[in-house]
PDB file of N, CA, C and O in Angstrom:
ATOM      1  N   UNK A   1     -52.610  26.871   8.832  1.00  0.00           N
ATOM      2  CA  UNK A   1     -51.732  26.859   7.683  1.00  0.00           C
ATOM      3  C   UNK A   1     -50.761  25.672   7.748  1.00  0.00           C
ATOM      4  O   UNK A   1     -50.405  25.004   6.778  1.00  0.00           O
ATOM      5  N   UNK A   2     -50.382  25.502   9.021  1.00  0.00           N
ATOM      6  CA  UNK A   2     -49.226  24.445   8.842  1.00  0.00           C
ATOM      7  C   UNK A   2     -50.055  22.790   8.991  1.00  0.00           C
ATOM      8  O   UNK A   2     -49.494  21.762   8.614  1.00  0.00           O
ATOM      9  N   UNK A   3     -50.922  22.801   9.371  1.00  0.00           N
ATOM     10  CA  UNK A   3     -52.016  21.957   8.813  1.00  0.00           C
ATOM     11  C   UNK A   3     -52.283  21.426   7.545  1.00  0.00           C
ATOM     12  O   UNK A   3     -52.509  20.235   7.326  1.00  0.00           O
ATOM     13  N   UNK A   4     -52.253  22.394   6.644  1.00  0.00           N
ATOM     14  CA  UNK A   4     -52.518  22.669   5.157  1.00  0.00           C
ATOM     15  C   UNK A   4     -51.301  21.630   4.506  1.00  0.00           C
ATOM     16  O   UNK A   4     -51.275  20.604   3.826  1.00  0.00           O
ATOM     17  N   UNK A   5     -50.385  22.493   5.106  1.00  0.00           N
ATOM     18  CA  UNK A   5     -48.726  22.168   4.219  1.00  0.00           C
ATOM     19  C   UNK A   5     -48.735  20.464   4.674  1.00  0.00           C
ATOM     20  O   UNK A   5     -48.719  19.494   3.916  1.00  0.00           O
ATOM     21  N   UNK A   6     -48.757  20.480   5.762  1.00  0.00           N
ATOM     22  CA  UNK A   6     -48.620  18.672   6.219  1.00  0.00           C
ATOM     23  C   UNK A   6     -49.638  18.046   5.717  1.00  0.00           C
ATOM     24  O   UNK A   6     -49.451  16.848   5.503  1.00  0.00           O
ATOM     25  N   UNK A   7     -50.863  18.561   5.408  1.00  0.00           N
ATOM     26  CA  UNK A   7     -51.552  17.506   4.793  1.00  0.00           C
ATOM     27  C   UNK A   7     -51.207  16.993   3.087  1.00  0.00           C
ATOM     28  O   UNK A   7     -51.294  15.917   2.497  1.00  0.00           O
ATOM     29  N   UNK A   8     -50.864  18.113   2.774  1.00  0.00           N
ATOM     30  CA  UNK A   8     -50.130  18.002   1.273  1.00  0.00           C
ATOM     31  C   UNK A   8     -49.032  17.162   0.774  1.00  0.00           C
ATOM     32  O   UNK A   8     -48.909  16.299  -0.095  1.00  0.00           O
ATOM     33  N   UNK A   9     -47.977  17.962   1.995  1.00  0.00           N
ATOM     34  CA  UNK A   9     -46.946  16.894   1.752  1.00  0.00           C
ATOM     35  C   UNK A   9     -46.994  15.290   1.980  1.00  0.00           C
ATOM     36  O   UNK A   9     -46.143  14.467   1.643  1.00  0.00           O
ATOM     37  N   UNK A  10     -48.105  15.097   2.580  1.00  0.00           N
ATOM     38  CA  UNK A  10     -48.551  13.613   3.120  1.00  0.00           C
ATOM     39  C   UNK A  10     -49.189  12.954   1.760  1.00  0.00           C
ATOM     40  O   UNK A  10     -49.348  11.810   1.334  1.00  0.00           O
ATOM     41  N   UNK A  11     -49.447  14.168   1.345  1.00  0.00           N
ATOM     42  CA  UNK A  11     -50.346  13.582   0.066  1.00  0.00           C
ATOM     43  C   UNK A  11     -49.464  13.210  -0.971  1.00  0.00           C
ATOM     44  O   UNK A  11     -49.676  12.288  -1.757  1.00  0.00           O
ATOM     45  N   UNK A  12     -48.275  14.086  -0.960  1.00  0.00           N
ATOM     46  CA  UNK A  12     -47.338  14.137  -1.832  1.00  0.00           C
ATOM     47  C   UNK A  12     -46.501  12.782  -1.961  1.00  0.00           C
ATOM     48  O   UNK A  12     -45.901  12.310  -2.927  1.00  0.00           O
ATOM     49  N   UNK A  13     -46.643  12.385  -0.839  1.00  0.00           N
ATOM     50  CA  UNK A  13     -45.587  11.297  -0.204  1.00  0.00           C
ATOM     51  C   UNK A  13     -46.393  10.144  -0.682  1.00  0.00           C
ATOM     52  O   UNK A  13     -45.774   9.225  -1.218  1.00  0.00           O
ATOM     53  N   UNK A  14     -47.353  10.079  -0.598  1.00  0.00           N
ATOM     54  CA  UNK A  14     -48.769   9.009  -1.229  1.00  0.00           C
ATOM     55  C   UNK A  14     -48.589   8.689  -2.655  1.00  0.00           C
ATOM     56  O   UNK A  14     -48.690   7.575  -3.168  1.00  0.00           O
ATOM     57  N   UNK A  15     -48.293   9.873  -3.266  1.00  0.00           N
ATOM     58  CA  UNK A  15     -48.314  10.017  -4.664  1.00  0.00           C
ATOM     59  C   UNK A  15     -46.863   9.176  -5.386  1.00  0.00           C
ATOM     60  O   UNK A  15     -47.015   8.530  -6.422  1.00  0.00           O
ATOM     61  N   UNK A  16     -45.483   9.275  -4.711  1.00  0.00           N
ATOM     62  CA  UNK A  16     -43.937   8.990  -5.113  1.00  0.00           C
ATOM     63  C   UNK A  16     -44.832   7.488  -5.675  1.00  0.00           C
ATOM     64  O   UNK A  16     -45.839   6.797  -5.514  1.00  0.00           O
ATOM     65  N   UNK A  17     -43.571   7.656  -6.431  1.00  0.00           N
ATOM     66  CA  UNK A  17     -42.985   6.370  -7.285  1.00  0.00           C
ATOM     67  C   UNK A  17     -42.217   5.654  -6.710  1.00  0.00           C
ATOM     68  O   UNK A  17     -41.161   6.059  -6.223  1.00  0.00           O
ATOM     69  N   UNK A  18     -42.659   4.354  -6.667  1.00  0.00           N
ATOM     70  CA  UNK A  18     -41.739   3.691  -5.820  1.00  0.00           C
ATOM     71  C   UNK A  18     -40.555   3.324  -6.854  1.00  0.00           C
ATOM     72  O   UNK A  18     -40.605   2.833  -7.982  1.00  0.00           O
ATOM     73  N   UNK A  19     -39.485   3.738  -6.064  1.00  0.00           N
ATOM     74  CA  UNK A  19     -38.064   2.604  -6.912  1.00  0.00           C
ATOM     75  C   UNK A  19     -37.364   1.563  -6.484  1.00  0.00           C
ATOM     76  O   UNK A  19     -37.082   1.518  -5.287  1.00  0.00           O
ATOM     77  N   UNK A  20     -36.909   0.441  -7.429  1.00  0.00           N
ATOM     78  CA  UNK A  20     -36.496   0.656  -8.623  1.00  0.00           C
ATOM     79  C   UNK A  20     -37.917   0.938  -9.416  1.00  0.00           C
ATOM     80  O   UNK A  20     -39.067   0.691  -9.051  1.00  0.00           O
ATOM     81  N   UNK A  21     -37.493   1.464 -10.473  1.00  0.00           N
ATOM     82  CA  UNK A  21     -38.763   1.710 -11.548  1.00  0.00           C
ATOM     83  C   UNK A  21     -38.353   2.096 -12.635  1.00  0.00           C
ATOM     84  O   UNK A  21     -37.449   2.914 -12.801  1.00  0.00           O
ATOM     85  N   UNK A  22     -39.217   1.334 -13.795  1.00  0.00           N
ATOM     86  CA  UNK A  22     -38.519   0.467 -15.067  1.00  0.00           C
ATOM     87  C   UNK A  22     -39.449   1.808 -15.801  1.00  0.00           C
ATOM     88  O   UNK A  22     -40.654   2.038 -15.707  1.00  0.00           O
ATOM     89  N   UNK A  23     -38.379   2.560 -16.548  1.00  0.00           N
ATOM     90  CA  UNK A  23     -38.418   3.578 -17.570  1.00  0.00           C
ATOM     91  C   UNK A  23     -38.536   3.345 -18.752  1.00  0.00           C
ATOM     92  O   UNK A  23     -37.418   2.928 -19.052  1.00  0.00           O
ATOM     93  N   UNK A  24     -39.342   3.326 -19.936  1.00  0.00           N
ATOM     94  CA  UNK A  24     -39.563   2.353 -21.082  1.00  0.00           C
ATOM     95  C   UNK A  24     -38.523   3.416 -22.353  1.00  0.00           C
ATOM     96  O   UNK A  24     -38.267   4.588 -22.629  1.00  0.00           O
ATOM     97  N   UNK A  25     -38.384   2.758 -22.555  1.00  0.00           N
ATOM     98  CA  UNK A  25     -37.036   3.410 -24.507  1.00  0.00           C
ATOM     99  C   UNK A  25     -37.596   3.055 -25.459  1.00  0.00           C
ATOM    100  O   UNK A  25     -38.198   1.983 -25.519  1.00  0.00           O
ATOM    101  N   UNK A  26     -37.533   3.652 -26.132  1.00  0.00           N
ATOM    102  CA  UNK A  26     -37.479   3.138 -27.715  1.00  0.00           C
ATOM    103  C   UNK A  26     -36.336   2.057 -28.703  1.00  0.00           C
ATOM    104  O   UNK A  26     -35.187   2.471 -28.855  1.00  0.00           O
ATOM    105  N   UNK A  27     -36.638   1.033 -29.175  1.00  0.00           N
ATOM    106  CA  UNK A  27     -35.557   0.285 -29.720  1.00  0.00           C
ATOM    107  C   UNK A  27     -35.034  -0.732 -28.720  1.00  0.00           C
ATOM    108  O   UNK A  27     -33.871  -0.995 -28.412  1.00  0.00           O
ATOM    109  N   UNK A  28     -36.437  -1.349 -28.196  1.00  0.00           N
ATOM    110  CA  UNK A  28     -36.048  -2.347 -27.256  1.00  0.00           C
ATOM    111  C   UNK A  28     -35.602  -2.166 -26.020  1.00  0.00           C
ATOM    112  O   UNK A  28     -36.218  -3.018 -25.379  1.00  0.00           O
ATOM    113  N   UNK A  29     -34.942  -1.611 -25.314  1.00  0.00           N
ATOM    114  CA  UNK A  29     -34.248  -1.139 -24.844  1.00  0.00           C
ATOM    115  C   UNK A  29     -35.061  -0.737 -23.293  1.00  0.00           C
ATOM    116  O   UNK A  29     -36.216  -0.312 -23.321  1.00  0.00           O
ATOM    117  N   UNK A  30     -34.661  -0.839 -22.583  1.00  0.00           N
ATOM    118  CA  UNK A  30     -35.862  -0.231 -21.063  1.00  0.00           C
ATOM    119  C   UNK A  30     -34.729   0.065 -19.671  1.00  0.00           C
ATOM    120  O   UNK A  30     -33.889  -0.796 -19.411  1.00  0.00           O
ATOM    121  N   UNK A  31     -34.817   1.341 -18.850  1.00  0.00           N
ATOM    122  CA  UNK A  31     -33.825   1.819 -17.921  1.00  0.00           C
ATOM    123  C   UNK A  31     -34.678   1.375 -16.168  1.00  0.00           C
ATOM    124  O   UNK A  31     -35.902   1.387 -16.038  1.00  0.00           O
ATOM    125  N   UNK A  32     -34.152   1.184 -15.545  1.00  0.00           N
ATOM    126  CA  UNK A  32     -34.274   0.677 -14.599  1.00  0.00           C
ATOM    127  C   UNK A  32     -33.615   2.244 -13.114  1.00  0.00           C
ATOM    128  O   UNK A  32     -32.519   2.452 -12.593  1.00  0.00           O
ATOM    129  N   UNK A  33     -34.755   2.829 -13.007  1.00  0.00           N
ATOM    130  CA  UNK A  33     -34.486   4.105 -12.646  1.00  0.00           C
ATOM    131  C   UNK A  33     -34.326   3.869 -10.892  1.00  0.00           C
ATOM    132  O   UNK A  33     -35.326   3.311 -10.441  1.00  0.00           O
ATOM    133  N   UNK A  34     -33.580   4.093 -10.151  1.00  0.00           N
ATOM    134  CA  UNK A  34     -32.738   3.768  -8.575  1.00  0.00           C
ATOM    135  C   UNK A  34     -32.250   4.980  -8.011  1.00  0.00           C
ATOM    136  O   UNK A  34     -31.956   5.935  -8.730  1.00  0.00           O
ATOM    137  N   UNK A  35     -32.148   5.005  -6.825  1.00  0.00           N
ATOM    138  CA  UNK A  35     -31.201   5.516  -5.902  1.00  0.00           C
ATOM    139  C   UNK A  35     -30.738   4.772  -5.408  1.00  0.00           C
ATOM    140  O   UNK A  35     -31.341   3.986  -4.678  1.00  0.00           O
ATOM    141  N   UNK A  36     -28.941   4.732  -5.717  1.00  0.00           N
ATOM    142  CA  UNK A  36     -27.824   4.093  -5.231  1.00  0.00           C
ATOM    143  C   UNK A  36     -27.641   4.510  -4.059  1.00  0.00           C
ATOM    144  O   UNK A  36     -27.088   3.769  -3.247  1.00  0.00           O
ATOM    145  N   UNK A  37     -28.066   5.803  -3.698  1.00  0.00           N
ATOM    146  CA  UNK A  37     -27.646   5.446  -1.961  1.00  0.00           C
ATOM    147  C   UNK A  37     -28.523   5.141  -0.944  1.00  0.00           C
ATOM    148  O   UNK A  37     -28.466   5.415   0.254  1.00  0.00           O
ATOM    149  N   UNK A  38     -29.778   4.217  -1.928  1.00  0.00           N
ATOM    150  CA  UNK A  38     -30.898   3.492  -1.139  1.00  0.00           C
ATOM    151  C   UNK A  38     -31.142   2.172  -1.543  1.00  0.00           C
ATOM    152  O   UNK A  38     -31.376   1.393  -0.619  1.00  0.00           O
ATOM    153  N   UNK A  39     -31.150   1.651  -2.841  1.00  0.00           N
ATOM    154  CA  UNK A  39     -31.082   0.730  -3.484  1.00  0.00           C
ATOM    155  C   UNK A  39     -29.664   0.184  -3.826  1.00  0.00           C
ATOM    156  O   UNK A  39     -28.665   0.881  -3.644  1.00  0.00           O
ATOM    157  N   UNK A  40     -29.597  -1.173  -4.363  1.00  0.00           N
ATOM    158  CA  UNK A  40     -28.495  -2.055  -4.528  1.00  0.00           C
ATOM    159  C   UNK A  40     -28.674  -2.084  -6.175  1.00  0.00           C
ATOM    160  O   UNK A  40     -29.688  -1.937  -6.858  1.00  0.00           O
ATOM    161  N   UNK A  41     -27.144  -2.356  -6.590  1.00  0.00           N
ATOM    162  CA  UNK A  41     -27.437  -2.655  -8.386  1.00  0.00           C
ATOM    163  C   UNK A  41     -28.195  -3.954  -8.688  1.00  0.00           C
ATOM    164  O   UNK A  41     -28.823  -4.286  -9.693  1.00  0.00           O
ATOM    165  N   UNK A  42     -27.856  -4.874  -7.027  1.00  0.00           N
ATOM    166  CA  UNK A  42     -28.787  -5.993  -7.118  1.00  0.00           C
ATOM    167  C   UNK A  42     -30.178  -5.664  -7.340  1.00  0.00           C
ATOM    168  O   UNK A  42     -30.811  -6.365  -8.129  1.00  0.00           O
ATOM    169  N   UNK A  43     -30.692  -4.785  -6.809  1.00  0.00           N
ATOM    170  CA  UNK A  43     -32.249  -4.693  -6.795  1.00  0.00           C
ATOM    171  C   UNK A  43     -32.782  -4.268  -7.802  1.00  0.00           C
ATOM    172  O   UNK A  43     -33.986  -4.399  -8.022  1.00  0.00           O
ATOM    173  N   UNK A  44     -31.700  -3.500  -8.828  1.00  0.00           N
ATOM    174  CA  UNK A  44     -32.190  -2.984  -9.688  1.00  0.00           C
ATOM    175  C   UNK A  44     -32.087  -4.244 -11.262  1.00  0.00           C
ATOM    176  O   UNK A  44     -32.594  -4.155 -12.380  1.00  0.00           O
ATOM    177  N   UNK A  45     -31.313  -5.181 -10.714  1.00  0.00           N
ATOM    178  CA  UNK A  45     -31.091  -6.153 -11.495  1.00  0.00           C
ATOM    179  C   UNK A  45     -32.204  -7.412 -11.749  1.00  0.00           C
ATOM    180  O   UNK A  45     -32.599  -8.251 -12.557  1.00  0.00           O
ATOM    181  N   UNK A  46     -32.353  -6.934 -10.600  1.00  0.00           N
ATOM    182  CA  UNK A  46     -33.862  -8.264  -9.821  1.00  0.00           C
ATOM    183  C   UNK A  46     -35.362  -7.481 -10.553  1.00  0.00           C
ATOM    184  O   UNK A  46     -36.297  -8.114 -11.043  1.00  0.00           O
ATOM    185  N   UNK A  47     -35.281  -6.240 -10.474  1.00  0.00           N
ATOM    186  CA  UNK A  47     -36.423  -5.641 -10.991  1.00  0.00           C
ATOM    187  C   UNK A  47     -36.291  -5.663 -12.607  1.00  0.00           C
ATOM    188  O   UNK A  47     -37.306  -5.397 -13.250  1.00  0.00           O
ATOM    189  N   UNK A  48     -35.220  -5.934 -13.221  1.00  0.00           N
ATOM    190  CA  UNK A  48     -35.221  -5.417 -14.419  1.00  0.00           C
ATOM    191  C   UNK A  48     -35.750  -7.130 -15.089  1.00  0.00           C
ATOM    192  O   UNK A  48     -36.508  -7.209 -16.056  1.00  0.00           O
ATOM    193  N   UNK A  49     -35.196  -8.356 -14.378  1.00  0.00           N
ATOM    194  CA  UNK A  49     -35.706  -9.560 -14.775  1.00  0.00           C
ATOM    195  C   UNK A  49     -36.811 -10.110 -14.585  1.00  0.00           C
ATOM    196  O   UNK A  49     -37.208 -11.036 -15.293  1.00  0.00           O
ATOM    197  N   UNK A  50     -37.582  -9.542 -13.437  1.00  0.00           N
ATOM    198  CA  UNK A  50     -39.308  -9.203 -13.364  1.00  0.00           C
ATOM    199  C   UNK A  50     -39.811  -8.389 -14.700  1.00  0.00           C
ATOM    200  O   UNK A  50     -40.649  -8.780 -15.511  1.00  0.00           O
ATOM    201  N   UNK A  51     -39.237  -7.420 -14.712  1.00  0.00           N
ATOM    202  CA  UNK A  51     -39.778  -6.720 -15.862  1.00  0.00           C
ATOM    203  C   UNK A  51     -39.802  -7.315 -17.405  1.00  0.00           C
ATOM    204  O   UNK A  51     -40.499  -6.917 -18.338  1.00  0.00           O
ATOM    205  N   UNK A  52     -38.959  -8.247 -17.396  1.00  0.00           N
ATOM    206  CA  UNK A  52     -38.653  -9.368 -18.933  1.00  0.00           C
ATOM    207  C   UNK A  52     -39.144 -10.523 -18.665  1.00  0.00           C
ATOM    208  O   UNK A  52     -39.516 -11.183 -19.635  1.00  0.00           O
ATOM    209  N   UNK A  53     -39.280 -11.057 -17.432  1.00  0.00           N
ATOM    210  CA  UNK A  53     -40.417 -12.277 -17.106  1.00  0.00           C
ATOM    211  C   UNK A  53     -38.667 -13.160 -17.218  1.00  0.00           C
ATOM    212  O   UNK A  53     -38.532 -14.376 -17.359  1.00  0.00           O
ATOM    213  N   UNK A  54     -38.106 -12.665 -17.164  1.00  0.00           N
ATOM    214  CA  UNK A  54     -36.840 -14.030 -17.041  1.00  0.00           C
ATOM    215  C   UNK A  54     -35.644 -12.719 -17.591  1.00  0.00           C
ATOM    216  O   UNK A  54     -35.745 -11.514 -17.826  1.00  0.00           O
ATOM    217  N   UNK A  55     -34.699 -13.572 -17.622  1.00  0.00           N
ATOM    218  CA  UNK A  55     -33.325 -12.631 -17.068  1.00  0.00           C
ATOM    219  C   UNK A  55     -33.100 -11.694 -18.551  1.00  0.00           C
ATOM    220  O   UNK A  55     -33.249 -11.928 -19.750  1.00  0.00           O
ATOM    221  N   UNK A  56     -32.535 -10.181 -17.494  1.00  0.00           N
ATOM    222  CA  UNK A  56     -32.194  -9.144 -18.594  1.00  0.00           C
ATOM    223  C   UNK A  56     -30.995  -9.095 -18.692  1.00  0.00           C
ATOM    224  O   UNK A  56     -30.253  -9.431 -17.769  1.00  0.00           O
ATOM    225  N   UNK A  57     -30.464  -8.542 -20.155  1.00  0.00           N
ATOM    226  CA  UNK A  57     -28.983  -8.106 -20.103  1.00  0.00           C
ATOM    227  C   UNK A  57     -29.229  -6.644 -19.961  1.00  0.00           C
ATOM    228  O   UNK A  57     -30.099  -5.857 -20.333  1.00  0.00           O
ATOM    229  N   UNK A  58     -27.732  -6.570 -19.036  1.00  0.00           N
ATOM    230  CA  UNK A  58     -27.268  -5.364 -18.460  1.00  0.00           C
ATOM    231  C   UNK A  58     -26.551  -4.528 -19.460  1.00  0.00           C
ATOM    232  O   UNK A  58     -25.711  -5.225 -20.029  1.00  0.00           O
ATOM    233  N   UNK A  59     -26.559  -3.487 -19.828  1.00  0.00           N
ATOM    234  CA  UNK A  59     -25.707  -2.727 -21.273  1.00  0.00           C
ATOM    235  C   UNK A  59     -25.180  -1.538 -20.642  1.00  0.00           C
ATOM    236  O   UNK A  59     -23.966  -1.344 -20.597  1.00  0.00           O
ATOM    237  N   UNK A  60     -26.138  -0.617 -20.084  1.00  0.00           N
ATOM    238  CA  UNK A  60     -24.749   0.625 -19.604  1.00  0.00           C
ATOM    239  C   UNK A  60     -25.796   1.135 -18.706  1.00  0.00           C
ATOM    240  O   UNK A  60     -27.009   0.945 -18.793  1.00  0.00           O
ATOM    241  N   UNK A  61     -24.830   2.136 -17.408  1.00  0.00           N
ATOM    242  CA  UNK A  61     -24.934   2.371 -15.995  1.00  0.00           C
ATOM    243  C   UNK A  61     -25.244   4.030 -16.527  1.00  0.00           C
ATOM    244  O   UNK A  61     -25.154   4.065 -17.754  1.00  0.00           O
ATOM    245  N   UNK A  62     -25.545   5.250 -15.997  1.00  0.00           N
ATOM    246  CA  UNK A  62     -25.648   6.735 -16.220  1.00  0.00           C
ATOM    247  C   UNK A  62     -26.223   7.120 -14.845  1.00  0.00           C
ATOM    248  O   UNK A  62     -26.635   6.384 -13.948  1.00  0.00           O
ATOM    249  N   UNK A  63     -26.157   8.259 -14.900  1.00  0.00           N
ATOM    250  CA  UNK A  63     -26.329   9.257 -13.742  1.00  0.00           C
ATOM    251  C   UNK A  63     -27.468  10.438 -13.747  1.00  0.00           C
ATOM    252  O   UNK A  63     -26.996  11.523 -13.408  1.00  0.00           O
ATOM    253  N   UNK A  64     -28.768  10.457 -14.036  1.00  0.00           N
ATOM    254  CA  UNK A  64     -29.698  11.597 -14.281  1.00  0.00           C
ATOM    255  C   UNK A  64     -29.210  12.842 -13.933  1.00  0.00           C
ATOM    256  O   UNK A  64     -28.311  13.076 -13.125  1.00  0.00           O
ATOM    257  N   UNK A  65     -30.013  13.825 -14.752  1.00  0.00           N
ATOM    258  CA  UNK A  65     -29.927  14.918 -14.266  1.00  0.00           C
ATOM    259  C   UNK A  65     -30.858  15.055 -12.838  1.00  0.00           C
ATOM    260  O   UNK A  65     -30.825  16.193 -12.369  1.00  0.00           O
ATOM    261  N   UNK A  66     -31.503  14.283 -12.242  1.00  0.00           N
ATOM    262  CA  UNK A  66     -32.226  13.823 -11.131  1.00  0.00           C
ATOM    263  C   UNK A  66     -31.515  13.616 -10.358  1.00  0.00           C
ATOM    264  O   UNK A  66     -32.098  13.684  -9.276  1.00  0.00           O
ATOM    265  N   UNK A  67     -30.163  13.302 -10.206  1.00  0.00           N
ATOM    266  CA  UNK A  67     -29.443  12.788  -9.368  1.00  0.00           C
ATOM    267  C   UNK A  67     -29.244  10.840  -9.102  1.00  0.00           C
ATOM    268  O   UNK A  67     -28.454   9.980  -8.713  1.00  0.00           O
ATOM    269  N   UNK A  68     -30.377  11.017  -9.556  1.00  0.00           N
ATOM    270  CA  UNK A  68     -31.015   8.889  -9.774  1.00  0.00           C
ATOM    271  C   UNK A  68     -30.009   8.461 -10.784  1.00  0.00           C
ATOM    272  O   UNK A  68     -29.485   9.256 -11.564  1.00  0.00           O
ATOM    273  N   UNK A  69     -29.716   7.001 -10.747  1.00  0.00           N
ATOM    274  CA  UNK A  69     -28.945   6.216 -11.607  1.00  0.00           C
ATOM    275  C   UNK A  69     -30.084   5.281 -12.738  1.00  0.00           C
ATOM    276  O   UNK A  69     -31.298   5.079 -12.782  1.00  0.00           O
ATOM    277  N   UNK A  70     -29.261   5.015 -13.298  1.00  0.00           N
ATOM    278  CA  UNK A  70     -30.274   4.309 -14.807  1.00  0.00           C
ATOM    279  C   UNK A  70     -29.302   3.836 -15.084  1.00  0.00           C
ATOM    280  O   UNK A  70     -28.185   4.318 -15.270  1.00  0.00           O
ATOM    281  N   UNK A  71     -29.973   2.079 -15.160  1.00  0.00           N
ATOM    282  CA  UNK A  71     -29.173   1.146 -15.596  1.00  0.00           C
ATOM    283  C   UNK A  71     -30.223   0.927 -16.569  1.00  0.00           C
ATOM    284  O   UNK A  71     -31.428   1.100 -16.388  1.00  0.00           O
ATOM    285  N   UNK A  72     -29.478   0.415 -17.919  1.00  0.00           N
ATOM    286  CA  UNK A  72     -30.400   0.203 -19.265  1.00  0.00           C
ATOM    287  C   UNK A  72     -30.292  -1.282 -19.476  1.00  0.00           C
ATOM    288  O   UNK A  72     -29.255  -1.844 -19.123  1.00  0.00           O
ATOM    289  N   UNK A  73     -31.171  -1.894 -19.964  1.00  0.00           N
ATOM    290  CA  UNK A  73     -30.888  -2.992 -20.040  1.00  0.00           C
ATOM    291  C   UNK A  73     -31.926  -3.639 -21.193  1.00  0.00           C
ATOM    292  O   UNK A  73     -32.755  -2.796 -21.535  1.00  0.00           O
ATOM    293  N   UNK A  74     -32.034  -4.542 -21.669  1.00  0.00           N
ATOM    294  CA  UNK A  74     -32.904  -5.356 -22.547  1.00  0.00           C
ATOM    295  C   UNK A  74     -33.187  -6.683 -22.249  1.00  0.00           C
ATOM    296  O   UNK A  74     -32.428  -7.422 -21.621  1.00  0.00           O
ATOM    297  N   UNK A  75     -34.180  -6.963 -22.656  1.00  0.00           N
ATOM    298  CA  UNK A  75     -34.852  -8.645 -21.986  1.00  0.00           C
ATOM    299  C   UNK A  75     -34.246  -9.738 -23.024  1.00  0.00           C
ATOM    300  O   UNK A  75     -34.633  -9.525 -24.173  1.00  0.00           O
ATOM    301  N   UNK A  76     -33.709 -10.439 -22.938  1.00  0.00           N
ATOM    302  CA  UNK A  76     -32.785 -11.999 -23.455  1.00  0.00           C
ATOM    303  C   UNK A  76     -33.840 -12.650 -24.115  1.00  0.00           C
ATOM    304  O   UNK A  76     -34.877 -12.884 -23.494  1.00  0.00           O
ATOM    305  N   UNK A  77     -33.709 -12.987 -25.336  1.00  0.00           N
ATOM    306  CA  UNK A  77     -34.730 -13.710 -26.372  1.00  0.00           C
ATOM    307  C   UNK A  77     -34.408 -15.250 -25.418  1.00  0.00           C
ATOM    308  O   UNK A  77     -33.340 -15.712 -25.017  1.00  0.00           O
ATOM    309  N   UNK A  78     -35.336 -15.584 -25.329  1.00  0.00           N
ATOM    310  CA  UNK A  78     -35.628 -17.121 -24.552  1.00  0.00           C
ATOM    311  C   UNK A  78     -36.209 -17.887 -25.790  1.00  0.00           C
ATOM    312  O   UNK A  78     -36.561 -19.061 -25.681  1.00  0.00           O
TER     313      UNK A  78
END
């Protein structure tokens, strides 16, 4: 049995989402989903300008009901 459970949770662990990880919105708009007490706002800043192919603006910070932070942001007309 405890075989069972560890192989699962291994599986489980296989499966996570890595973060930062870019949450898509409606109205332009895209959240940049983190744990602040693992991740930096830098990293989540760095991921969000990968995600626009060149630099995003930053618009507002929130707190999930997840416990995770979401920074929202939108990609800069170039």
């Amino acid at each position: 049995m405890r075989a069972l459970v560890l192989t699962l949770l291994v599986a489980l662990g296989a499966c996570a989402t890595q973060l930062p990880q870019v949450v898509t919105r409606d109205g332009g708009v895209f959240d940049i989903r983190y744990d602040n007490r693992l991740q930096t706002t830098q990293e989540a800043d760095l991921r969000a300008d990968r995600h626009c192919g060149g630099p995003a603006a930053f618009e507002t910070e929130q707190t999930g009901f997840d416990g995770l932070s979401y920074r929202t942001y939108r990609c800069r007309e170039r």
